[in-house]
N, C-alpha and C positions, 0 to 999 in steps of 0.2 A: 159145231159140236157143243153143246151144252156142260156145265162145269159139274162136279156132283158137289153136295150139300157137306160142309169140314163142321164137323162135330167139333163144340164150345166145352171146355173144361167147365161145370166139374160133371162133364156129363158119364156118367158110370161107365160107359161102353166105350170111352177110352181107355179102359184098366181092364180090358179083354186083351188076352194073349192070342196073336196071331197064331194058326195052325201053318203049317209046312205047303207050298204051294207042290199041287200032286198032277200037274199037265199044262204045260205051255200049248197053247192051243190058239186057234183064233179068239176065244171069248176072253183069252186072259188078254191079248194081245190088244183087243177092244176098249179094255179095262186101263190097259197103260197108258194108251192114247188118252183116255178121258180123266185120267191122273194127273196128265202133263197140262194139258188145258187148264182145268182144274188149279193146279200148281201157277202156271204163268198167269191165268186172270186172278186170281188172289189178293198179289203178287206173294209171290215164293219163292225160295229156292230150293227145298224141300218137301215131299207129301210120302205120307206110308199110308197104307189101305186102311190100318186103323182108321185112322181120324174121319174115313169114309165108311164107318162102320162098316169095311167090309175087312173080314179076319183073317188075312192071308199075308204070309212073311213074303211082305213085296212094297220096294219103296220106290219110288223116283227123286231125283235130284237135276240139278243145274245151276251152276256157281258161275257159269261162264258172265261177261263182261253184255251180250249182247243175247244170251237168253237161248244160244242154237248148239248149244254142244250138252244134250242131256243123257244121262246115266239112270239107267235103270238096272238095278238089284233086284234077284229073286233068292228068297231063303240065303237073305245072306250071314255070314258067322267070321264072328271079330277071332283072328288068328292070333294076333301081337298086338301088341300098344306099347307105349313109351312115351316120357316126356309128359308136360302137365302146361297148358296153356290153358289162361282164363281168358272170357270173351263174353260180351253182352248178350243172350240168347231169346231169340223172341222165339215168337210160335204162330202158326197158324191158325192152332185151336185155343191159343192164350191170346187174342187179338190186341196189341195196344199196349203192352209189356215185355220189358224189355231186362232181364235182372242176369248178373254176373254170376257164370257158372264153368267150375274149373272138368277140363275134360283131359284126355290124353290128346300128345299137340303131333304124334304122328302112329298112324295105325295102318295094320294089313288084313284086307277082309276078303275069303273067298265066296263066290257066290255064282249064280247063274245069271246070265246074260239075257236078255229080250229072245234070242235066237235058241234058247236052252243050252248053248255051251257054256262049258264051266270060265269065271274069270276070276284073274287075284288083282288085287288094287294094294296099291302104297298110299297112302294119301296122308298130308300132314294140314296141318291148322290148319284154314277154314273147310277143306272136303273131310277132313278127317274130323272135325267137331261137328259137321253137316251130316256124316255117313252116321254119327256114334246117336243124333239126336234122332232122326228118325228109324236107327234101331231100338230106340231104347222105344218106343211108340210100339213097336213091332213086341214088345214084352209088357205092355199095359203101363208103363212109366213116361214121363212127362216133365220137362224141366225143373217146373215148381216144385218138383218132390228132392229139387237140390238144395233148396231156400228153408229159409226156416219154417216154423211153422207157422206165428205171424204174419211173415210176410204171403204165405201161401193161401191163409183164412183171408187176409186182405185180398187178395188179385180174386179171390172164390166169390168175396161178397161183391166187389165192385162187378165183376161180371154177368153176377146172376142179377143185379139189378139192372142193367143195362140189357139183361137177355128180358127182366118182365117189363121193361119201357117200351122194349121190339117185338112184344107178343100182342 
C-alpha cells in the first residue's frame, strides 16, 4: 500500500478545521489503513487526516515500543485534562524540529473507534500529549503555534527553503 503525501508547514491547508466524520464505512476504513502506513513509513507515532489534506476529525496513533498496538480515533473530543508536562514535540509536517511544548500530562477523550463504537480513553504523558497534538491538527493548529513568534518565522523560513531546494 502506498503512503499518502504529509503536508509541510506553513502549508495553508493545515489550518483547515476538520469537519465531523458522517459514516464508518469501508472507504473510511481504506483511509485508516493508508493513514497507518502512511504514519509507520514516516516514521511516526501520530497522523490526523489533516496533514493529509483530507478534512475529517480522524487521527491515528501508536506509541507502542514495536509499532503493532495502533489506535485509531474518530471525532474524538477532549473530556478532562489535568496536570501540565513539558516535552520536546516534533511533527510530521514540521520535519526536523524538535521545540519544548507544555501540554496537559493526563487526559480523558471520548471518541469512536475503527468499528464505529463509542470509546473513552485515560491516557497520561506521552499518549495523552500524542492524543492532544494530533487533535489540535484536527482544529487547524500546529505545535509551532506554542513557540514564539521568532522562533516560528525561523522553522517557517528554514523550511520553505528546503521545500524550494526539493522542488
Amino acid at each position: 500500500m502506498v503512503p499518502l503525501e504529509i503536508l509541510e508547514f506553513p502549508d495553508p491547508r493545515l489550518r483547515t478545521t476538520a469537519k465531523p466524520v458522517k459514516e464508518i464505512d469501508g472507504k473510511l476504513n481504506k483511509l485508516i489503513d493508508r493513514m497507518l502506513v502512511t504514519m509507520y513509513e514516516a516514521p511516526g507515532i501520530g497522523l490526523a487526516a489533516t496533514q493529509l489534506n483530507i478534512h475529517q476529525r480522524l487521527l491515528v496513533l501508536d506509541i507502542s515500543e514495536h509499532k503493532d498496538s495502533p489506535l485509531v480515533l474518530i471525532n474524538p473530543v477532549l473530556v478532562s485534562e489535568e496536570g501540565e508536562l513539558e516535552t520536546a514535540e516534533g511533527c510530521l509536517s514540521v520535519p526536523g524540529f524538535y521545540e519544548p511544548v507544555s501540554r496537559a500530562s493526563q487526559i480523558q477523550v471520548d471518541a469512536l473507534g475503527r468499528d464505529g463504537g463509542p470509546i473513552s480513553i485515560e491516557a497520561e504523558d506521552l499518549l495523552a500529549v500524542c492524543i492532544q497534538h494530533e487533535m489540535d491538527h484536527l482544529d487547524g493548529k500546529l505545535f509551532v503555534d506554542y513557540l514564539s513568534t521568532a522562533k516560528r518565522q525561523m522553522i517557517r523560513k528554514k523550511l520553505q527553503k528546503l521545500q524550494r531546494l526539493q522542488a
